[in-house]
C-alpha positions in Angstrom: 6.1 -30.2 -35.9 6.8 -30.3 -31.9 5.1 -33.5 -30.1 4.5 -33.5 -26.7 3.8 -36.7 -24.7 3.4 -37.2 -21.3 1.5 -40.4 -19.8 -1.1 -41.1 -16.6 -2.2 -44.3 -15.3 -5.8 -44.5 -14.0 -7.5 -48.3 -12.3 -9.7 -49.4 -14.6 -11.0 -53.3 -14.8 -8.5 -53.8 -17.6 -5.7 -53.4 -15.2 -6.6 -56.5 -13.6 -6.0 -58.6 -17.1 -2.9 -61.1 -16.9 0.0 -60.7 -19.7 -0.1 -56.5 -19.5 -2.1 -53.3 -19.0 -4.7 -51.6 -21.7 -3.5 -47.9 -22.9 -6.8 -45.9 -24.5 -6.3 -43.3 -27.2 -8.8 -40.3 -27.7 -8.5 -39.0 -30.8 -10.0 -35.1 -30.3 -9.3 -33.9 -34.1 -10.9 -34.0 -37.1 -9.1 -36.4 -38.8 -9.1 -40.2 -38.9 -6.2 -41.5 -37.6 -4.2 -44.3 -36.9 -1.8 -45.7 -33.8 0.5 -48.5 -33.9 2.8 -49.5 -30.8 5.6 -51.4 -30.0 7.8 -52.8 -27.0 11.4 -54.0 -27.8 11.9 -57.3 -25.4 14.7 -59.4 -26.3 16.0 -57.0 -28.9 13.1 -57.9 -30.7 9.9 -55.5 -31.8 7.3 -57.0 -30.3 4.1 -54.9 -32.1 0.6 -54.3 -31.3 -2.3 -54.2 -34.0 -3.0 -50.8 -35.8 -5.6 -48.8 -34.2 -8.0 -47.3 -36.7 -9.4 -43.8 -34.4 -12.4 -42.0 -36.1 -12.1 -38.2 -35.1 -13.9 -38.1 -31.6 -13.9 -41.6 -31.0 -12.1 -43.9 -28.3 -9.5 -46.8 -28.6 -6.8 -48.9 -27.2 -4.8 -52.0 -27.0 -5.2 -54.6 -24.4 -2.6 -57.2 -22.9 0.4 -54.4 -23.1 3.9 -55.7 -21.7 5.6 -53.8 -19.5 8.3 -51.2 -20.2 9.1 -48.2 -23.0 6.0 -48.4 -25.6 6.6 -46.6 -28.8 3.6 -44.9 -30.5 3.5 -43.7 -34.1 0.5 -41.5 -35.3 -0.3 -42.2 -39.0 -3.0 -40.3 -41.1 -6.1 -42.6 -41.5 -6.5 -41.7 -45.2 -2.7 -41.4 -46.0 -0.7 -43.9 -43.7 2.4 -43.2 -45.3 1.8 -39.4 -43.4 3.4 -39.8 -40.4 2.1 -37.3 -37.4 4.2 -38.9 -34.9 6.5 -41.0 -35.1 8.2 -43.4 -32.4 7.5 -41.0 -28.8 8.4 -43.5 -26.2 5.8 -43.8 -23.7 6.3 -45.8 -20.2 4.4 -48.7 -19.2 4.1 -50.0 -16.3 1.5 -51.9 -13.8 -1.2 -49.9 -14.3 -3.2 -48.3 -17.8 -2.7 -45.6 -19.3 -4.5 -43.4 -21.3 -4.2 -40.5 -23.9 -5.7 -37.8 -25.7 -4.7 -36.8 -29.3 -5.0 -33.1 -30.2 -4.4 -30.4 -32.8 -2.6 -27.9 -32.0 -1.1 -25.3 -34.3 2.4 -26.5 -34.8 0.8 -30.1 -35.6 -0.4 -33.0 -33.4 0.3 -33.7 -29.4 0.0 -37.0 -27.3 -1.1 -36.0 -24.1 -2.8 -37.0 -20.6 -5.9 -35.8 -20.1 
């Protein structure tokens, strides 16, 4: 399975939120899926809640701290089937947002 990521920051009123950005998933396959993200600060994981995506649907964390965000992709009705799994994603000062896909070789995270 190849993943591709790449990342785009958009203003939205999110952005203006103290403690971090937002970063919006669109899940464009047929399958449920699920994301879960983490920032190492301190040498600690410091994780976000699991995002349930129905296929077709949007969703995303709030309150995201700076720096390297890891996303893993799970299968919604399997979560032990991992799609992808840790892609490091930069996070900065402004959101971000994303678009899930199928492609042949398997899933891609990608900017719109």
């Amino acid at each position: 399975m190849i993943c591709v990521a790449m990342a785009a920051s958009f203003p939205t009123a999110a952005r203006a939120q103290k403690g971090g950005v937002a970063v919006g998933f669109k899940n464009e396959t047929k399958l449920p899926l699920v994301v879960q993200g983490y920032t190492v600060i301190g040498k600690m994981k410091k994780a976000g809640m699991a995002i349930a995506i129905p296929p077709n649907k949007t969703l995303g964390e709030i309150n995201v701290p700076a720096g390297i965000r890891y996303y893993s992709v799970y299968d919604g009705n399997m979560p032990n089937k991992v799609y992808i799994s840790e892609l490091a994603v930069p996070v900065m000062n402004m959101d971000v947002y994303m678009i899930i896909r199928s492609t042949p070789k398997g899933l891609v995270l990608q900017t719109p």
